[in-house]
C-alpha positions as CSV (number, residue, x, y, z in Angstrom):
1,X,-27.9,-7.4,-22.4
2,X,-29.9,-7.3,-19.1
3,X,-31.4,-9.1,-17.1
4,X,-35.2,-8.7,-15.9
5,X,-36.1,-11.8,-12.9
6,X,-34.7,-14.5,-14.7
7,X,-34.7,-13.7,-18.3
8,X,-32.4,-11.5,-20.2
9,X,-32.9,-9.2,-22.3
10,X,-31.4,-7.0,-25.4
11,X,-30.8,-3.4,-24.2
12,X,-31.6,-1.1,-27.9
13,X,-28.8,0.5,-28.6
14,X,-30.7,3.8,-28.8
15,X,-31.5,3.3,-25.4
16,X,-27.4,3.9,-24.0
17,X,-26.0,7.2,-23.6
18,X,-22.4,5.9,-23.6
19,X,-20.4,6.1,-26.1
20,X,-17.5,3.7,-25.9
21,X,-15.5,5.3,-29.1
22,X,-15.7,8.9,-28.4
23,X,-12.2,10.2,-28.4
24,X,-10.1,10.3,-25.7
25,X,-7.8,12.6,-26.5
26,X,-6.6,15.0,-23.4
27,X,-7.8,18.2,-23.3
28,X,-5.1,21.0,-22.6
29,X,-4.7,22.2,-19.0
30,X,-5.5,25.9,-20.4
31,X,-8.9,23.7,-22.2
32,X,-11.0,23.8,-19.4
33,X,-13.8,23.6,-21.7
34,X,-12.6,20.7,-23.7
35,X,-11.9,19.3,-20.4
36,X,-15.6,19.5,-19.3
37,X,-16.4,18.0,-22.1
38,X,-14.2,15.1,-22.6
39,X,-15.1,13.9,-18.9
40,X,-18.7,14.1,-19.9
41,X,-18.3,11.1,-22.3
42,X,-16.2,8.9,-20.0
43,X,-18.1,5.8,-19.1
44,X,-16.0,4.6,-16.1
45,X,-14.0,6.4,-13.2
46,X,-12.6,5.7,-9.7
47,X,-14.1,6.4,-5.9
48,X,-11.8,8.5,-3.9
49,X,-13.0,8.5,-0.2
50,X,-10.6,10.2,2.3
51,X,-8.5,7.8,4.5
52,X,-9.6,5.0,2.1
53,X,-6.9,2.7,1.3
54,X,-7.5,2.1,-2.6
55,X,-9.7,3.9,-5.0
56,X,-13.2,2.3,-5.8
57,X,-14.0,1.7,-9.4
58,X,-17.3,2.4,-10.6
59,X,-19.4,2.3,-13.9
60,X,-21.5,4.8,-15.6
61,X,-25.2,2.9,-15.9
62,X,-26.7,3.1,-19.7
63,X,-28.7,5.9,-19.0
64,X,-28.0,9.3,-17.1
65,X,-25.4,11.8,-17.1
66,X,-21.9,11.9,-15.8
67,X,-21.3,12.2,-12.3
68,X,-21.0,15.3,-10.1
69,X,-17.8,17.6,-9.7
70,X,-16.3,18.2,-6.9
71,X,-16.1,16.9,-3.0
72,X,-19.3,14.8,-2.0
73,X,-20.6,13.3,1.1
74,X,-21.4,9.5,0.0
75,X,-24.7,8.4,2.7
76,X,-27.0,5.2,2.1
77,X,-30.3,5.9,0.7
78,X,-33.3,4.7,3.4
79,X,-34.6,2.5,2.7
80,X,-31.5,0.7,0.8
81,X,-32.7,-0.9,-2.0
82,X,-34.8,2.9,-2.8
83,X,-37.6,0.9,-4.2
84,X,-40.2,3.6,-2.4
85,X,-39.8,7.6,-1.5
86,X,-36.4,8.3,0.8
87,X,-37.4,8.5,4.8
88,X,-34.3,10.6,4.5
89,X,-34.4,12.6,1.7
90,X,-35.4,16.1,3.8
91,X,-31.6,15.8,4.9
92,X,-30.2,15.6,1.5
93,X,-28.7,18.6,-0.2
94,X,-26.6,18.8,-3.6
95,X,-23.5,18.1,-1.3
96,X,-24.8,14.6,-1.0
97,X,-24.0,11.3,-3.3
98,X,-26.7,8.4,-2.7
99,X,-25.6,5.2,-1.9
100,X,-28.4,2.3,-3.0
101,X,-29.0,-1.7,-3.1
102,X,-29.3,-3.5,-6.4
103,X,-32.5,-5.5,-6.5
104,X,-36.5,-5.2,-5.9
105,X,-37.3,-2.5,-8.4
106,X,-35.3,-1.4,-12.0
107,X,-32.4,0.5,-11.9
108,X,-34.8,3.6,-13.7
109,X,-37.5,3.5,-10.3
110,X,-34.5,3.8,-8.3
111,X,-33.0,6.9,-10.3
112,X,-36.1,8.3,-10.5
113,X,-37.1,7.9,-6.9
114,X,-33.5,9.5,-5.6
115,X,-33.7,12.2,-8.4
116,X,-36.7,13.7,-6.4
117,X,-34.4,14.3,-3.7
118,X,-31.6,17.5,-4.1
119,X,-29.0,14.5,-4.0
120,X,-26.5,14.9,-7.2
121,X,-26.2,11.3,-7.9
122,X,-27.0,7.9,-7.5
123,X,-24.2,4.5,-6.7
124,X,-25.8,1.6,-7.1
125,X,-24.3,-1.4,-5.1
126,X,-24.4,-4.5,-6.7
127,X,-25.8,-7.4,-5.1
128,X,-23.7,-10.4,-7.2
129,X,-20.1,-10.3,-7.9
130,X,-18.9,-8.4,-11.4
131,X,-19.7,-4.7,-12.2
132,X,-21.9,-3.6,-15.4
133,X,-22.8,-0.6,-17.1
134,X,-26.7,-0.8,-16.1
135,X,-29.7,-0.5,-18.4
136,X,-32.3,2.0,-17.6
137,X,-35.0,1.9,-20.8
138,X,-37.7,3.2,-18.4
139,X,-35.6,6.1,-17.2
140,X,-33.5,7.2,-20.8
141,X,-33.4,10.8,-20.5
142,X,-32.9,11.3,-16.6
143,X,-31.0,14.5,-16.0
144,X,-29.1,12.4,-13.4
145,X,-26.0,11.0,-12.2
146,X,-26.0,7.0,-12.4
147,X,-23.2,4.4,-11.4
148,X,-22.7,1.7,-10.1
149,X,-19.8,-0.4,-7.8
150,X,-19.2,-3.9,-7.3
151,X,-21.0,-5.9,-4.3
152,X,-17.7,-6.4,-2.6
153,X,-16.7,-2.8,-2.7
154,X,-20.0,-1.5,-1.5
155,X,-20.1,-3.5,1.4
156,X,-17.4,-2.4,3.0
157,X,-18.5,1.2,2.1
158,X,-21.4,-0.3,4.3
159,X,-19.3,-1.6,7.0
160,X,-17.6,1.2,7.4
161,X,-20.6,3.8,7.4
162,X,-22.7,1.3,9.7
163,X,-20.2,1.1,12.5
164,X,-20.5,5.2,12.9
165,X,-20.7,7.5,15.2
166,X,-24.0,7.8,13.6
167,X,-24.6,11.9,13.4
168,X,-27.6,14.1,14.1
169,X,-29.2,13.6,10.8
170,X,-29.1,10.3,11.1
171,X,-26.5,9.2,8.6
172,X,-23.6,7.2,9.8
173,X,-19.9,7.4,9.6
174,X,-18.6,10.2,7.4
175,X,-17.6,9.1,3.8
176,X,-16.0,11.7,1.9
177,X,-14.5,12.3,-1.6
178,X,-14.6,12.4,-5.2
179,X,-16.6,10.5,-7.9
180,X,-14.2,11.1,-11.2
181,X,-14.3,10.2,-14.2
182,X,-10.8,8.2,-15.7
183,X,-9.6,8.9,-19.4
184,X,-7.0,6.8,-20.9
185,X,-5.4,8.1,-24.1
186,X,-5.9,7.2,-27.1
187,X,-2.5,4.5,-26.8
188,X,-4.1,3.2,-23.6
189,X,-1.1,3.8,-22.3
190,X,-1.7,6.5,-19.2
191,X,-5.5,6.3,-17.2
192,X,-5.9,9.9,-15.4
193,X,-8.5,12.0,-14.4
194,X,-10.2,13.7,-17.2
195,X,-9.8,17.0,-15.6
196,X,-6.9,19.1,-14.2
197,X,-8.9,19.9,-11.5
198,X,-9.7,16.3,-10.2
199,X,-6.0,15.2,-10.7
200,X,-5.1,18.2,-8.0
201,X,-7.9,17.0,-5.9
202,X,-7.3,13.3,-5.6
203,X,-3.3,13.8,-5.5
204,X,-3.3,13.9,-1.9
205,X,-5.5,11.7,-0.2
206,X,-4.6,10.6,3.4
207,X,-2.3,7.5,3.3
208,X,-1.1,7.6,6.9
209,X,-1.4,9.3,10.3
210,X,0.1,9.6,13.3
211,X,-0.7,7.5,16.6
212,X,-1.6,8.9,20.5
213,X,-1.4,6.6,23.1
214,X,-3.1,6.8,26.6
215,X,-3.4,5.4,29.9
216,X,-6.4,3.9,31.5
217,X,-7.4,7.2,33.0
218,X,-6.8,8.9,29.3
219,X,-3.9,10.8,30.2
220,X,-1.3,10.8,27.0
221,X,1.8,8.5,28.0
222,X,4.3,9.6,25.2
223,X,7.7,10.9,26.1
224,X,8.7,14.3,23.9
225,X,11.5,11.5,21.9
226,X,8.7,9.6,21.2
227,X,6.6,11.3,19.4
228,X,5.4,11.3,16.3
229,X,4.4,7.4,15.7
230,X,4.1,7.1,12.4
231,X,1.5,4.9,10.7
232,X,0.8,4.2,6.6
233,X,-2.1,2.6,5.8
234,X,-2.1,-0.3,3.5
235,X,-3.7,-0.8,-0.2
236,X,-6.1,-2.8,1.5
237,X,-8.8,-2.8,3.9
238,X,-10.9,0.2,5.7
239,X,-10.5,3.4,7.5
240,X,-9.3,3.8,10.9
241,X,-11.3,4.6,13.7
242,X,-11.5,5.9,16.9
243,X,-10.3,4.9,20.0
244,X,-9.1,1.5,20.9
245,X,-7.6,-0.9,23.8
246,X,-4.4,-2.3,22.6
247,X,-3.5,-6.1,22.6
248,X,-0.5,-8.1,21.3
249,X,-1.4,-10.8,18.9
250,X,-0.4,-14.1,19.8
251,X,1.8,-15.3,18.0
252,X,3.2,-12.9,17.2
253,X,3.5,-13.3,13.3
254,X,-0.3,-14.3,13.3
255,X,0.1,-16.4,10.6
256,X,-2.1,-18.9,12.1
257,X,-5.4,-18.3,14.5
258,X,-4.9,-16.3,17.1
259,X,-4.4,-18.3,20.5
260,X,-5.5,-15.1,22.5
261,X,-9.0,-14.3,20.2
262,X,-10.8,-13.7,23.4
263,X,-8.5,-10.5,24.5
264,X,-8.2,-9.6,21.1
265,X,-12.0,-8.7,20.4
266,X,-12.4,-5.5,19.4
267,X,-9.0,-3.7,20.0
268,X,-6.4,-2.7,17.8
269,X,-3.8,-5.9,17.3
270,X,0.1,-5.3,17.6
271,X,1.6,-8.2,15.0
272,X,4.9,-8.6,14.1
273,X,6.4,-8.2,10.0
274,X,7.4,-11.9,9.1
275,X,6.9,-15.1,8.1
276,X,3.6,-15.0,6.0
277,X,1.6,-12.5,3.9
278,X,0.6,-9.3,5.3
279,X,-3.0,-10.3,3.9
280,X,-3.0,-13.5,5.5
281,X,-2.0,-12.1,9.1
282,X,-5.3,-9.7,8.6
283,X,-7.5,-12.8,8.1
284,X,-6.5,-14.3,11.4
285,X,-6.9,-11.0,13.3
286,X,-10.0,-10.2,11.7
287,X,-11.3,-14.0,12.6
288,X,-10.5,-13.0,15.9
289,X,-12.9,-10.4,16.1
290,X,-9.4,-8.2,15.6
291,X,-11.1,-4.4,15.1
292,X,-7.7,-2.8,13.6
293,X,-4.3,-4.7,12.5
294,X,-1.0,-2.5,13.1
295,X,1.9,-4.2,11.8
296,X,5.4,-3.5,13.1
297,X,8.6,-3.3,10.8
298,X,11.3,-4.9,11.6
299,X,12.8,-1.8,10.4
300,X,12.9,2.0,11.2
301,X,10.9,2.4,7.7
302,X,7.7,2.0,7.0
303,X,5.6,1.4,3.8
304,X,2.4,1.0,2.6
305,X,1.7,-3.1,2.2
306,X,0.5,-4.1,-0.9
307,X,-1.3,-7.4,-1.9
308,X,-1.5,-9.4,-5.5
309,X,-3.6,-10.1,-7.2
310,X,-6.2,-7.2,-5.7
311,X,-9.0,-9.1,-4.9
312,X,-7.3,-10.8,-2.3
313,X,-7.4,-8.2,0.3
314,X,-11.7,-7.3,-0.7
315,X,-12.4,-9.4,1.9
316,X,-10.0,-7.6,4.6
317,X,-13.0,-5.5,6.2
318,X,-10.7,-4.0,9.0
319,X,-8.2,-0.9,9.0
320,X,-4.4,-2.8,7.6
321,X,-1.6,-0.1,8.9
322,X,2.5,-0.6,9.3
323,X,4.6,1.3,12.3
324,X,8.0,1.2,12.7
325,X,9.8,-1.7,14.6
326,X,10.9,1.7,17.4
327,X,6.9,2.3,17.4
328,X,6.2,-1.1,17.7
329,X,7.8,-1.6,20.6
330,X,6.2,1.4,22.2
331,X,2.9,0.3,21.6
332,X,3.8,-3.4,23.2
333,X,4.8,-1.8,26.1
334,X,1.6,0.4,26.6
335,X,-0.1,-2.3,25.8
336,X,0.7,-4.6,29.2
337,X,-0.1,-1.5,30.7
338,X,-3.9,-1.2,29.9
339,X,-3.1,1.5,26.9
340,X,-5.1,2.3,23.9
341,X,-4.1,4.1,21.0
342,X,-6.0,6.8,18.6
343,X,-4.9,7.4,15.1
344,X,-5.0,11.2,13.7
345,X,-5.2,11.2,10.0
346,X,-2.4,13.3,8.3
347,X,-4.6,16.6,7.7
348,X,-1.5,17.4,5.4
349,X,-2.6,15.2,2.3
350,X,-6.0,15.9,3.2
351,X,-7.9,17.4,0.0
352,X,-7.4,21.2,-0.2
353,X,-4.8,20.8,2.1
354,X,-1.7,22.3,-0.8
355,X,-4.8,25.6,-1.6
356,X,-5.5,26.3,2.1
357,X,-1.4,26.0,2.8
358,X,-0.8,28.7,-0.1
359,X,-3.4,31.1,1.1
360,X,-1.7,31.1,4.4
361,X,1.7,32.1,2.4
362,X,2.9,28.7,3.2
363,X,4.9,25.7,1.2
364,X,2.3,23.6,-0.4
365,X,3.9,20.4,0.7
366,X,7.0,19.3,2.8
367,X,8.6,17.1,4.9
368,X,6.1,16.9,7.7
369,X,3.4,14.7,5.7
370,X,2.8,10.8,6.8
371,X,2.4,9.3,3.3
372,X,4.2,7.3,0.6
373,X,5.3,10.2,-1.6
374,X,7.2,11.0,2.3
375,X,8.4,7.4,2.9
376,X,9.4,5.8,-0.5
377,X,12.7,8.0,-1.3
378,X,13.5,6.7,2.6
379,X,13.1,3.1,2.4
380,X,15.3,3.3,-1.5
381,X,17.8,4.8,0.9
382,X,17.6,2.0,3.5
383,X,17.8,-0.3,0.3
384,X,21.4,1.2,-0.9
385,X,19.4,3.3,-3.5
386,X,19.4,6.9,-4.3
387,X,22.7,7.8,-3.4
388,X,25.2,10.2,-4.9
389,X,28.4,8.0,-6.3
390,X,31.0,10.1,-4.5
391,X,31.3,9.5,-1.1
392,X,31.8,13.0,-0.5
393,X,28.2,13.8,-1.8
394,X,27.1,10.8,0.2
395,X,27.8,12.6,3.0
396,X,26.4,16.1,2.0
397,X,23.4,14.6,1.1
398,X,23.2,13.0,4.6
399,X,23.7,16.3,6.3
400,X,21.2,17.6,4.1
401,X,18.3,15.2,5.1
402,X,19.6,15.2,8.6
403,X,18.5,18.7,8.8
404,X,14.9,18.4,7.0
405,X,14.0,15.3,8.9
406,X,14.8,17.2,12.5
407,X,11.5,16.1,14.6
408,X,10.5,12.9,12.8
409,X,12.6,10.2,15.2
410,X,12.1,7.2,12.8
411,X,13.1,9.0,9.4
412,X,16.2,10.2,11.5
413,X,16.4,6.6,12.4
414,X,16.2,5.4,8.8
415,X,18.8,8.1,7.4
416,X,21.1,6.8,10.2
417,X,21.1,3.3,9.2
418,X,20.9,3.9,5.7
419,X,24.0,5.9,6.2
420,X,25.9,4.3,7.7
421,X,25.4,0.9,5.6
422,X,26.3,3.1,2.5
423,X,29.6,4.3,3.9
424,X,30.3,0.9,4.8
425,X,29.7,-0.6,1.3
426,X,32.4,2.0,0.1
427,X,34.9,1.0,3.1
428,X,34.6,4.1,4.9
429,X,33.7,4.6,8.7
430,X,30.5,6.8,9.1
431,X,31.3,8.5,12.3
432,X,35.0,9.6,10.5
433,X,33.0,10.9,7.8
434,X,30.8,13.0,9.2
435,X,33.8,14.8,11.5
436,X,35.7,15.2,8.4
437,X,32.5,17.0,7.0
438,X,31.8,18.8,10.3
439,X,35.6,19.9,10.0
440,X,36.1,21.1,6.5
């Protein structure tokens, strides 16, 4: 069923090139071939855009093929709703995924009218909430990519892409990433890429950064022990930005409006962990014109916040990230001084990032990346978990991790504590057991 105006109507079943019983068994790694093929006949998949919290799900429309491999640019179609020739299309290349309103013409004119471009696909936003497969009877046998997201989803894709810095071309902020197809076997049990290829690609998207901090004149105001400031992004909200003033939330907690909303207008707002939901402390900064939240831990640990059940952080429309409670108290203290703070994204689980390491003879991966894979093990640690039984390998595991977190003063931190609350669950003094280590 779809529907034309007011009325609905049946779609033929002719008329669908999905096929929602084709077999989803996994190709072979070695299968590149049956790979190929098996993501051809998936009908859904996820968005990965780089420095995006969460994945975006999407839908393969009725008609058209499946979407494009490898890294796209994602850029909104001008005008939005593509009901009439692209003012922009002399700027598109095959590099370039086409971003589109639902509404004012079919879903077919708007294929057709993107497909002229050198675009490689077409994501249709939808303009009520829910997400369909969408018909497209007057453009069946289109040799294009067609999908579509849900309205929510799109308009932060939107947000984001509106608030720039617009380039040359005249598209707006960079959105980067994947469009991938999902398979889940045949038990239902495991939803993965449909292609080796893909799963490489998408394992290492940025989850976290690090943070510089200047002074009013831009000079950087970090000590050597200070740096790196950690931050991890939550499973919610946007991508950071650029550049902003720093303010202190008050309260604190912001678990109720912001008493200070005036000075917290566009800048990036220090809260404190506690006492409410992380989601609900976004809402107040965001109704207080808040332009980034950065939560600090009460904890040398960080994590990447979470909220349940998912919709409830679609409306959080501004960057959600944690620091540690060291880093938070950093960033208070430049912040009665006039500071701002810039985030860099961590270029280590950037895509490409493990390829362009081996080329250069280097590890693939290792301690120095800012992301969950990094943090989790930690914060189990923190938690009493993780730990050899003997206290004996407790401590040789300590020494070991002491070593491979030299440089990173809030893992260091973390081990510490972690530490010594282990030895102190198994009645033994920390200090004496590290001496007896350092002595044997």
């Amino acid at each position: 069923m779809f529907k034309a105006g007011e009325e609905w109507l049946a779609l033929p079943e002719v008329f669908s090139n999905l096929d929602f019983s084709a077999d989803s068994t996994p190709a072979s790694e070695e299968d590149v071939e049956g790979q190929i093929q098996l993501r051809a006949t998936r009908f859904w998949g996820r968005l990965y855009i780089d420095g995006w919290p969460q994945t975006i799900q999407f839908f393969r429309a009725h008609f058209g093929i499946e979407p494009p491999l490898g890294r796209k640019t994602f850029v909104f179609a001008e005008p939005r709703d593509a009901c009439e020739d692209l003012t922009n299309a002399e700027h598109l290349t095959a590099e370039h995924v086409l971003l589109v309103h639902r509404g004012s013409c079919t879903f077919g004119s708007k294929a057709k009218i993107a497909a002229k471009t050198n675009a490689s696909g077409i994501i249709i936003i939808n303009n009520e909430p829910g997400l369909d497969h969408l018909p497209g009877p007057d453009a069946h046998d289109i040799q294009f990519s067609v999908s579509s997201v849900a309205q929510s989803e799109g308009l932060l894709l939107e947000a984001v892409y509106d608030e720039g810095p617009m380039q040359p071309n005249g598209f707006g902020r960079p959105l980067q990433g994947y469009l991938v197809p999902i398979n889940c076997e045949n038990s239902g049990a495991r939803c993965l890429p449909a292609t080796y290829q893909e799963r490489k690609e998408t394992s290492h998207m940025i989850e976290g950064g690090t943070l510089e901090v200047r002074d009013k004149e831009g000079k950087s105001t970090l000590r050597a022990a200070d740096v790196p400031l950690e931050y991890l992004l939550a499973h919610y909200g946007t991508m950071v930005p650029g550049a902003l003033p720093l303010v202190v939330a008050k309260p604190a907690e912001a678990c109720q409006p912001l008493e200070n909303s005036a000075e917290v207008r566009g800048k990036a707002v220090l809260v404190r962990r506690g006492s409410c939901p992380f989601v609900k402390k976004a809402e107040e900064v965001q109704a207080a014109g808040g332009r980034v939240m950065l939560v600090g831990s009460l904890h040398p640990y960080i994590l990447r916040m979470g909220v349940e059940p998912r919709w409830k952080g679609l409306n959080t429309m501004i960057p959600v990230a944690m620091v540690s409670k060291r880093a938070y108290s950093v960033l208070v203290a430049e912040s009665y001084m006039g500071g701002s703070v810039s985030f860099t994204e961590d270029a280590e689980s950037s895509p490409g990032a493990d390829a362009e390491a081996k080329a250069a003879g280097q590890e693939a991966s290792g301690p120095g990346r800012t992301n969950s894979a990094t943090w989790e093990p930690l914060e189990k640690l923190a938690k009493g978990e993780g730990w050899p039984r003997s206290p004996a390998y407790v401590t040789k595991r300590y020494g070991e991790l002491k070593e491979q977190l030299h440089g990173f003063p809030d893992r260091l931190a973390t081990l510490e504590d972690a530490y010594a609350r282990k030895m102190k669950e198994e009645g033994l003094d920390a200090h004496t057991e590290k001496q007896a280590n350092k002595d044997e």
